[in-house]
N, C-alpha and C positions, 0 to 999 in steps of 0.2 A: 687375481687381484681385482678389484670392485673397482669401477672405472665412476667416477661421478660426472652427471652433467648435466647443465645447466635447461631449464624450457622456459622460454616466456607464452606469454599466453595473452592475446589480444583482449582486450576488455571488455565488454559488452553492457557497459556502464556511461551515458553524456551526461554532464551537468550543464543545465542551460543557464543564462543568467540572471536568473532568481534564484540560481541555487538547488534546483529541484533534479533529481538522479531520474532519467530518462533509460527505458532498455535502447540501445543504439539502433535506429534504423525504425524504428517504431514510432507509434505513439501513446504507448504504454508504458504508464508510470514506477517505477521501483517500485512505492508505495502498492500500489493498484495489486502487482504481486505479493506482497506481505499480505496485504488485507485477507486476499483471496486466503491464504495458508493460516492466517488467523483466524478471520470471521467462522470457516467455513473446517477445519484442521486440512485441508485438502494435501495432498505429498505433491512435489514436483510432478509426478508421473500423473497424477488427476489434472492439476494446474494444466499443463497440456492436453490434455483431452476436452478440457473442457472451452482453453483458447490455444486453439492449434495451428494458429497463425507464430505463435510463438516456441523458436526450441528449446528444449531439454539446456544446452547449456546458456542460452538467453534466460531461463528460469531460476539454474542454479545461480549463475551471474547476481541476478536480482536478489536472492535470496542470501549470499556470500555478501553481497553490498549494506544489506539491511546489516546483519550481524556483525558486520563490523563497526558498522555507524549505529548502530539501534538505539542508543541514549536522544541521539537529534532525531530520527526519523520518530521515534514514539512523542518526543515533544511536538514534534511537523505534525504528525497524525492527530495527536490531543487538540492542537492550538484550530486544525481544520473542522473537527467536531464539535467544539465549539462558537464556531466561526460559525458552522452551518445553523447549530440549533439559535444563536440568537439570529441570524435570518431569517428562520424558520417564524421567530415568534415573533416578530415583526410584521411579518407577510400574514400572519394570521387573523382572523377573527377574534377579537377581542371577547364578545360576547361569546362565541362558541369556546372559546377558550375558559372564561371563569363556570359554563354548563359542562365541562366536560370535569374540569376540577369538585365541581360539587356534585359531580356521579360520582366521581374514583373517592371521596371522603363519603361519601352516603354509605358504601360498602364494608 
């Protein structure tokens, strides 16, 4: 007879009070994980190697967290790179800015 039972699994997921998914005990952002697996296609097994302050199931955690939530975290992710480029253009050189535009249309 197949006996069934139950496992909990401690989480490895904090949300601080902005709202933002923290790996617990770190200060590495869920986000920060997705990126790395997006920007870069990296697997969990690279993600670690390449920050190896962080475990294997600290990584899947992050990566279990996104997929479930992935509709808000890709809007979190959009709203922050946006956020960043009008800073970015802000902080800029006005002048170097419309020289660099009338190179890329010279082309």
């Amino acid at each position: 007879m197949l006996e069934i039972m139950t496992a909990i699994f401690a989480t490895q997921i904090e949300i601080d009070s902005s709202g933002v998914a923290w790996l617990a005990g770190t200060n590495v952002k869920v986000v920060e994980v997705v990126l790395d697996k997006l920007a870069h296609g990296w697997s969990p097994e690279e993600i670690h190697f390449q920050h190896p302050h962080l475990s294997l199931a600290q990584i899947h955690g992050a990566l279990t967290y996104y997929y479930e939530n992935q509709s808000a975290l890709d809007a979190q992710m959009a709203r922050t790179q946006q956020e960043s480029m009008a800073l970015a253009m802000k902080a800029s050189d006005p002048a170097l800015q419309q020289r660099l535009s009338d190179l890329k249309r010279a082309r």
